[in-house]
C-alpha positions in Angstrom: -66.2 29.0 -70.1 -66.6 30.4 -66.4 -64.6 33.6 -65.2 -62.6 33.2 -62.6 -63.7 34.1 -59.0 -61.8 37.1 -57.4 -61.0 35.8 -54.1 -59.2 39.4 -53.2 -62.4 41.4 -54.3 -64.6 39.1 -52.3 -62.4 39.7 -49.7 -62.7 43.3 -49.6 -66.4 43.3 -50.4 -67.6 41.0 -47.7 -65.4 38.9 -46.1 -62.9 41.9 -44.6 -65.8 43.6 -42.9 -65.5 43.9 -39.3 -69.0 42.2 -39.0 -67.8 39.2 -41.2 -64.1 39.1 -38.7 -66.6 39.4 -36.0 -68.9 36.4 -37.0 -65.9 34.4 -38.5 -64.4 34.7 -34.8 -67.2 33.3 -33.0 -67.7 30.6 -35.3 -64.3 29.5 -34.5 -64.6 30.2 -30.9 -67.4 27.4 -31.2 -65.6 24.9 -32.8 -62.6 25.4 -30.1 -64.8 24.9 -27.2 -66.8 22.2 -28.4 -63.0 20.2 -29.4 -63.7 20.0 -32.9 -59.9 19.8 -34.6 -59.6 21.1 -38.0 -60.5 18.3 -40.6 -63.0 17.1 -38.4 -66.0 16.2 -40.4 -68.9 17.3 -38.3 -69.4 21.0 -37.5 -70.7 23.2 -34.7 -74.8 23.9 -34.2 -75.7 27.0 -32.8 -79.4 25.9 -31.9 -80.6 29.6 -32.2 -77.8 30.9 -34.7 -75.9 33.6 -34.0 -77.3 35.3 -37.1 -80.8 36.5 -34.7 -79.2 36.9 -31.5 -77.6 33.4 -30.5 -74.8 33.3 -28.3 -71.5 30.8 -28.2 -73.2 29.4 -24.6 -72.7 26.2 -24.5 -76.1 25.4 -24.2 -77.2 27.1 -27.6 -74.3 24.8 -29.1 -74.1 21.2 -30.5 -72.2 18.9 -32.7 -73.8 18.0 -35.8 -72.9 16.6 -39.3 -72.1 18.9 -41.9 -74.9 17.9 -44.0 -77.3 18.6 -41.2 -76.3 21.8 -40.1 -76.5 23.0 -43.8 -79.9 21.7 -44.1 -80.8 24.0 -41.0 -79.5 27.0 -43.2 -81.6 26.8 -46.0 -84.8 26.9 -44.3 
């Protein structure tokens, strides 16, 4: 039997980190610009991610399916 994940200590490990609330910001500051509504299946591309110096610029940003934009991810 699995234990079960401690959302709180995540939380306070990674997820509160001002870097994380930073990058969790722009993320959503994408999806806003770009009219994506929450539930929407597909998700924002940043062509060169933000990760290594990308920007929210609309020209560094597309719409692609979910499945897609993970694919980028684990490359």
């Amino acid at each position: 039997m699995s234990k079960k994940r401690n959302y709180r200590k995540e939380y306070d490990e990674y997820h509160g980190k001002p870097l994380q609330i930073k990058r969790r910001s722009e993320r959503n500051k994408a999806r806003r610009e770009k009219g994506l509504k929450k539930g929407d299946p597909r998700e924002v591309d940043h062509k060169k991610p933000l990760s290594k110096g990308g920007t929210n610029s609309s020209s560094n940003l597309r719409i692609t399916s979910r499945s897609e934009n993970r694919k980028k991810g684990s490359k």
